[in-house]
C-alpha positions in Angstrom: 0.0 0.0 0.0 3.0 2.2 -0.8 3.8 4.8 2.1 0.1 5.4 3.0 -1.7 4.0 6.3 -3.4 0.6 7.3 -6.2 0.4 8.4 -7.9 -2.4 9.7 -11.7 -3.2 9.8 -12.4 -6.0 11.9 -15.9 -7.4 12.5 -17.1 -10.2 14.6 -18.9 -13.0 12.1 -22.5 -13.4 13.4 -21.5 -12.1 17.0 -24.2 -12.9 19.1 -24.6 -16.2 17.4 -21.0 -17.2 17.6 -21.0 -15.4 21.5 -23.2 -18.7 22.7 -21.1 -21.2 20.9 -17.6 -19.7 22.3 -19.2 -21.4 25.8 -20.8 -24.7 24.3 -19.5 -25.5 21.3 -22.3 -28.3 21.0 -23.9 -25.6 19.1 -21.3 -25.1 16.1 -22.3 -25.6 12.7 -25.7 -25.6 13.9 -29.1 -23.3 12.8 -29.1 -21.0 15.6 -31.0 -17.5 15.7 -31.4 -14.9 18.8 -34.8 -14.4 20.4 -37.4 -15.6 22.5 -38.8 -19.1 21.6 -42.0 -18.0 20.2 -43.8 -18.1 17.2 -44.1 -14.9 16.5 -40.6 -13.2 17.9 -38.3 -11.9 15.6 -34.2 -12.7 15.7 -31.8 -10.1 16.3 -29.0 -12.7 14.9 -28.8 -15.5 13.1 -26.1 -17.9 11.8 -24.4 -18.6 8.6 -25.9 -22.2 8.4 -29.2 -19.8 8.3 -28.1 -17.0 6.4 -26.8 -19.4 3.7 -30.4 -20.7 3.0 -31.8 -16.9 2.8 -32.6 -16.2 6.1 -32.6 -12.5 7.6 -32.0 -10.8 10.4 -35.4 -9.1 11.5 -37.1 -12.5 10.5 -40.0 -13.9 12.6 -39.7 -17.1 14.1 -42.1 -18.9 12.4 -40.3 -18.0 8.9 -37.3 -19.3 10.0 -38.4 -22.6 11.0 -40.1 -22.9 7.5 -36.8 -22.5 5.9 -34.8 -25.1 8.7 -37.4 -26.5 11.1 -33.8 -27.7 13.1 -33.5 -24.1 13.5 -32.4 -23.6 17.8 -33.7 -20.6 19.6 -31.4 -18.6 21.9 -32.7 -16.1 24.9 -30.2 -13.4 24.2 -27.4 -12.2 26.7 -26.1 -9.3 26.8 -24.0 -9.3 29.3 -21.7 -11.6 27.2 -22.1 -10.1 24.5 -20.4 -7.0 26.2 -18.3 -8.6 28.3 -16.7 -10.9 25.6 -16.4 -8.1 22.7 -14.7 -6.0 25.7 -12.0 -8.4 26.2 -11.4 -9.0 22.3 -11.0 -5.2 22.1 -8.3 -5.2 25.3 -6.3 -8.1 23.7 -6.0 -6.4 20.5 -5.0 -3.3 21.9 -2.6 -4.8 24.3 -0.6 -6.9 22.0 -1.5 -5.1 18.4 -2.0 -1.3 18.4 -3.6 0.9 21.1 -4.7 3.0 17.9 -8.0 1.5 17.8 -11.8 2.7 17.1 -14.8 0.8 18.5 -17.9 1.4 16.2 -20.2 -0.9 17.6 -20.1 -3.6 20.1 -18.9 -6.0 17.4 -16.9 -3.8 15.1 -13.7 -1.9 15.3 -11.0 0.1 13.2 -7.3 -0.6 14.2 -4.8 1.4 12.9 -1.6 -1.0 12.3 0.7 1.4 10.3 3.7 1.3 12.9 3.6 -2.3 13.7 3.8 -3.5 10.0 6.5 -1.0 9.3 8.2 -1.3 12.5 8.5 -5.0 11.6 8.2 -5.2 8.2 5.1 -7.0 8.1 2.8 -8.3 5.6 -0.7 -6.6 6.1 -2.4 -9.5 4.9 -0.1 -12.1 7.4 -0.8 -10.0 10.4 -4.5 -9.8 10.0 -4.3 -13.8 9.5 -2.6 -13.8 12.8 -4.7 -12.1 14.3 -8.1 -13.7 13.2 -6.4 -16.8 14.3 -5.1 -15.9 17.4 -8.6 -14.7 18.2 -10.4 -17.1 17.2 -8.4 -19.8 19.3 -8.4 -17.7 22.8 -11.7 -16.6 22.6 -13.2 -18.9 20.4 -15.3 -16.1 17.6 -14.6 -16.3 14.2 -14.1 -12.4 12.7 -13.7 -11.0 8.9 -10.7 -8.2 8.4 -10.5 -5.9 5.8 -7.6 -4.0 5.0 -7.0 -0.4 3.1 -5.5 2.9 3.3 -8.5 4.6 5.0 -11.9 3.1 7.3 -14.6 3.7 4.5 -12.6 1.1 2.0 -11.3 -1.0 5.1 -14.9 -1.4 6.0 -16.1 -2.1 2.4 -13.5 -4.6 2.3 -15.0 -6.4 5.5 -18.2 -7.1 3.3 -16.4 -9.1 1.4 -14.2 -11.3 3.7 -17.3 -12.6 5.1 -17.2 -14.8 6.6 -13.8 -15.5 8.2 -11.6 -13.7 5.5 -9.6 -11.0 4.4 -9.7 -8.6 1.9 -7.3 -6.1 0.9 -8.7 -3.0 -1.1 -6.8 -1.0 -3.2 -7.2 1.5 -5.8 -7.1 -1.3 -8.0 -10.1 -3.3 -6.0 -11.7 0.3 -5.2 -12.3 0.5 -9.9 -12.6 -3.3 -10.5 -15.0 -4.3 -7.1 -16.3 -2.1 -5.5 -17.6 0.4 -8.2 -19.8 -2.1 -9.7 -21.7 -2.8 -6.9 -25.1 -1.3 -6.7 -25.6 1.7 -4.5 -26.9 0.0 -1.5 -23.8 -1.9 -0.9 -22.1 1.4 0.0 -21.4 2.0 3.5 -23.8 4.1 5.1 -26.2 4.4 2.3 -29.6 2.8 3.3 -32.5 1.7 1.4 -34.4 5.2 1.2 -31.4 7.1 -0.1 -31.3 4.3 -2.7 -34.3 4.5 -4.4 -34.2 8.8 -4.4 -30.2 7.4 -6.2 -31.8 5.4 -8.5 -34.7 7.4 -9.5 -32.0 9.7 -10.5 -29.9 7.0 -12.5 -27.2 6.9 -10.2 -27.4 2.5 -9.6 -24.0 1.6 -9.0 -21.2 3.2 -6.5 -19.3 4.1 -9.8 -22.2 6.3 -10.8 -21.9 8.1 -7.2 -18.0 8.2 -8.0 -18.5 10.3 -11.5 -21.6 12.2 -10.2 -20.9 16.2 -10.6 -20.6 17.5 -7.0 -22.8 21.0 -8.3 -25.8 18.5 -9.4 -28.6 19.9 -7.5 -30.5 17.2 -7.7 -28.0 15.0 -5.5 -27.5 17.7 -3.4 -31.6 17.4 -2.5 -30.5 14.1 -1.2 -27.2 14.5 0.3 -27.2 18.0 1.4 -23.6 19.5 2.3 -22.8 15.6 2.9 -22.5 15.2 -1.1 -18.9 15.9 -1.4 -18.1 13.9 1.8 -20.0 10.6 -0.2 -18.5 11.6 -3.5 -14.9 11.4 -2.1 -15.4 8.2 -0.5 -16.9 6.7 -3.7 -13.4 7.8 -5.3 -11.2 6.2 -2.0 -10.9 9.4 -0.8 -12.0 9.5 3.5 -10.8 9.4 6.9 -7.6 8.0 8.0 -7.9 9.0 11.1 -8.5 6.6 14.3 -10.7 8.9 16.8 -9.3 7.3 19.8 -9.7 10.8 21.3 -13.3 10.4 21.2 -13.6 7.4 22.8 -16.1 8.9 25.3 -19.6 7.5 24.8 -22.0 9.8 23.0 -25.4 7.7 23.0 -26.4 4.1 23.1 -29.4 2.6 21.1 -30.7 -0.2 19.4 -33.1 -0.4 16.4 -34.8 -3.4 14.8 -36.4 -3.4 11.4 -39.0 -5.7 10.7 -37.6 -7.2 7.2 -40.2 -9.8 6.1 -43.3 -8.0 7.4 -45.0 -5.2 9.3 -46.5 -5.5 13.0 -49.3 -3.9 14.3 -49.5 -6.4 17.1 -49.6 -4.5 20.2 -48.3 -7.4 22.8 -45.4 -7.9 20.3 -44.3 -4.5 20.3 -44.3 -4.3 23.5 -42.5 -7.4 24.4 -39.9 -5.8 21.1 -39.9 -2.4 23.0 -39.1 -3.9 26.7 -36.2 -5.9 24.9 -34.4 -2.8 23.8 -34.9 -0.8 26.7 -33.1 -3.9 28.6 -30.6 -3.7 26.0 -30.1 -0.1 26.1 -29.3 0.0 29.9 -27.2 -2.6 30.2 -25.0 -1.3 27.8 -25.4 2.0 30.0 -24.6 0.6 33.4 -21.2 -1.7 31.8 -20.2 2.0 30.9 -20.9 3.6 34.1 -23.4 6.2 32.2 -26.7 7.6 33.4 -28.8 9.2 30.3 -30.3 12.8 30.0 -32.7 12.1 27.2 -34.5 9.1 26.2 -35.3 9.4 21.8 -38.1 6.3 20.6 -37.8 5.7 16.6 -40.4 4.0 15.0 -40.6 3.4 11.5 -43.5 3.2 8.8 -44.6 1.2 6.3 -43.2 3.6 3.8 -39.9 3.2 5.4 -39.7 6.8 7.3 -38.5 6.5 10.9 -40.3 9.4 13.2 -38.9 10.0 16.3 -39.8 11.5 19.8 -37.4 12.7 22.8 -38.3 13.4 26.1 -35.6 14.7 28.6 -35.3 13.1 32.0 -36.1 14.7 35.5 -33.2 12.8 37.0 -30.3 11.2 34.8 -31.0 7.0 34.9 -30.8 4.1 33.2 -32.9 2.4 35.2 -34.5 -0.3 33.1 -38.5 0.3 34.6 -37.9 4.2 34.7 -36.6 3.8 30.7 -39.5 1.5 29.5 -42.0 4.2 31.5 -40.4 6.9 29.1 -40.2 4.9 26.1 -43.6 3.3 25.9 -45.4 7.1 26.6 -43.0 8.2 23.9 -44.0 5.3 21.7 -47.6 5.8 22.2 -47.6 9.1 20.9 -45.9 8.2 17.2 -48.0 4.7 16.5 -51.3 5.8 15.7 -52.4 2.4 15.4 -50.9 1.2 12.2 -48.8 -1.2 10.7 -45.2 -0.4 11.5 -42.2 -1.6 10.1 -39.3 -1.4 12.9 -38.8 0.4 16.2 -35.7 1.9 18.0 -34.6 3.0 21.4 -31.7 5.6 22.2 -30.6 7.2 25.2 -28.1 10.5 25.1 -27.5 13.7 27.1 -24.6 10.4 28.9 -22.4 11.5 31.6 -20.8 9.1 33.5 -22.2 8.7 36.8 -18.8 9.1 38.6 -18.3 12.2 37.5 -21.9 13.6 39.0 -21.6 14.4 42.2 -25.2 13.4 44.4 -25.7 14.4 48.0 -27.1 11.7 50.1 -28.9 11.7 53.7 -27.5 9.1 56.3 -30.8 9.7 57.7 -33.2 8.6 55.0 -35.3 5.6 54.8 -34.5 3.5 51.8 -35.5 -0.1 51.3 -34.0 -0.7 47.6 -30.9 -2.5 48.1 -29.4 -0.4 45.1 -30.2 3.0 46.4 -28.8 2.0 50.5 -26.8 3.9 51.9 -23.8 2.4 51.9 -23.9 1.9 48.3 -24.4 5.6 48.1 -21.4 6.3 50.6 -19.7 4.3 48.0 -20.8 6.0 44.9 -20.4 9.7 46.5 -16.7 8.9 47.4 -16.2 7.8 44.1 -17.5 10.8 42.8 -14.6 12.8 44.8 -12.2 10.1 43.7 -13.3 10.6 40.4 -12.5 6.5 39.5 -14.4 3.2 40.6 -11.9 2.2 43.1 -14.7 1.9 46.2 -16.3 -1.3 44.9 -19.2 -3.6 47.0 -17.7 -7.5 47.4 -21.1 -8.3 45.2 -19.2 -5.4 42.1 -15.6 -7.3 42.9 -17.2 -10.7 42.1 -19.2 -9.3 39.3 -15.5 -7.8 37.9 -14.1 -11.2 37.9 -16.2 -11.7 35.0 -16.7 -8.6 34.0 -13.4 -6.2 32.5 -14.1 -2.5 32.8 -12.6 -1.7 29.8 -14.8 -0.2 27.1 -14.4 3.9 28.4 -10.9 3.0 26.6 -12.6 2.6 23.4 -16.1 2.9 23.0 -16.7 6.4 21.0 -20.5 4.9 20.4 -23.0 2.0 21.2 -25.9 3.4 18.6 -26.9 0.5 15.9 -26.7 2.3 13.0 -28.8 2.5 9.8 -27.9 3.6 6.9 -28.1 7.5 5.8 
């Protein structure tokens, strides 16, 4: 790649999926999908053995099973999912490069410029390295692509999958990637696409050769059109923001792919399951949230959102659902929808908010006593998590703080 920088992209292959088999590996090369055994719930993951025969992520149950009947259902669990991703992230930062990125809890940008010219490395032989090393400590399979800035290196991921590597180049930017059609470009989602192509712009080359003036494109893109233009040329950021590594918001979305819902129990039972999400990803991170935002999206693909700031910073998983479900109430008007999201912002971390307390008052929730308070408070003039209950020691066993290192967000993200 001459004298420019590499940049790694490196995503976990079916994460959740592949989180459960890392613990019983009587599940490999086995259907599995994510979600509640019911007919009607809808997988947040599925495997490649399902994948391979068409299935989707967003599917119903009962669609899955009609495609593999062998199919096995997995209650989600989150706090392996974040637990396990965290300690991936800390072992490749330890022994790789501390230049790293976190873009979701299964993604990441590494910058490996000094190591491979330090040691005179082969791009592609370290990323085999480290996909093996990986995948024998911790047992998850991941994908690596490799270029000379995090738009191509992430394009390149796309086609590793799964377990690969892919190096893109100029050369692989004109011959591969420019043919694809538009929706294969990173961060371009299915509205954008169809304004692109009622415009004639189908592939990513047409994006590449638009005119930056065209007014027409600039409807779509705003003052965002050069930024997509460049990329579509290999031109973008090289930059790992490990500067930013403080969280911004966490959320979680969930499009219905195969059908829309208007199913009131279900989208309840859909809502509750994000808001769990949401705040355990919140309390790993030590972050309380300002504002609670509820997306929920149409059957003409539009999401429309509502916020609704918070009396008292929380992520308190009852306290969030209260919000969420008032919030949600006033968007659905009754109607089919097509997905629903749940995002919490306005994060400070909680050691870093400083809360009188009473010794006097009465208080019979074990999480709000007051020697868990005393704890917290001196915390908050220690400004670390040093003070720790024996029942926070034994959970850390399990547990390594680590994300605040990395983690610049935690928002699933759809495309523009």
């Amino acid at each position: 790649m001459n004298n420019k920088k590499i940049i790694f992209h490196i995503d976990f292959d079916s994460y959740f999926c592949s989180a459960h088999r890392s613990l019983n590996s009587d599940l490999d090369n086995k259907p599995l999908a994510i979600g509640k055994n019911l007919k009607r719930s809808i997988a947040s993951s599925i495997s490649y053995e399902l994948k391979n025969k068409g299935a989707k992520v967003g599917w119903p149950n009962y669609k899955i099973l009609e495609i593999e009947p062998k199919t096995i259902f997995i209650k989600p669990n989150f706090d392996l999912y974040v637990s396990l991703s965290n300690r991936i992230f800390d072992y490749i930062a330890k022994n790789y490069s501390k230049n790293i990125q976190v873009f979701s809890i299964d993604e990441c940008w590494v910058d490996v410029t000094s190591i491979v010219n330090n040691e005179n490395l082969d791009p592609k032989i370290l990323a085999l390295k480290i996909q093996r090393e990986i995948m024998q400590k911790f047992r998850i399979p991941l994908s690596i692509g490799i270029s000379y800035n995090k738009f191509l290196a992430k394009m390149g991921t796309n086609f590793a999958k799964p377990y690969g590597v892919k190096i893109i180049d100029k050369n692989e930017l004109v011959n591969e990637i420019w043919p694809l059609p538009i929706i294969k470009y990173f961060g371009i989602g299915e509205p954008t696409k169809n304004k692109l192509n009622k415009i004639g712009i189908q592939t990513i080359k047409d994006l590449a050769k638009a005119n930056k003036e065209s007014l027409k494109l600039k409807a779509i893109f705003g003052s965002k059109l050069g930024y997509f233009v460049n990329e579509a040329n290999g031109i973008s950021d090289d930059i790992i923001h490990a500067e930013k590594n403080e969280l911004k918001s966490i959320g979680r979305e969930l499009t219905f792919l195969s059908y829309d819902l208007s199913d009131t129990e279900e989208i309840v039972k859909i809502l509750s399951n994000l808001v769990d999400q949401v705040c355990l990803r919140a309390k790993n991170r030590n972050m309380l949230a300002g504002v609670v935002t509820v997306l929920v999206r149409n059957t003409n693909k539009h999401w429309n959102s509502k916020q609704k700031k918070l009396v008292f910073l929380s992520r308190d998983p009852d306290e969030i659902y209260k919000v969420s479900y008032s919030l949600f109430n006033e968007i659905w008007d009754g109607e089919m929808i097509r997905g629903i999201g749940v995002r919490l912002t306005n994060l400070k971390n909680e050691f870093l908010i400083s809360n009188p307390i009473s010794l006097f008052e009465k208080n019979e929730n074990k999480k709000n006593s007051k020697i868990e308070r005393i704890i917290k408070n001196t915390n908050n003039i220690l400004k670390s998590n040093l003070l720790k209950t024996g029942t926070e020691l034994e959970k850390d066993k399990v547990k390594e703080k680590i994300q605040m290192r990395y983690l610049e967000e935690d928002t699933a993200k759809k495309g523009y």
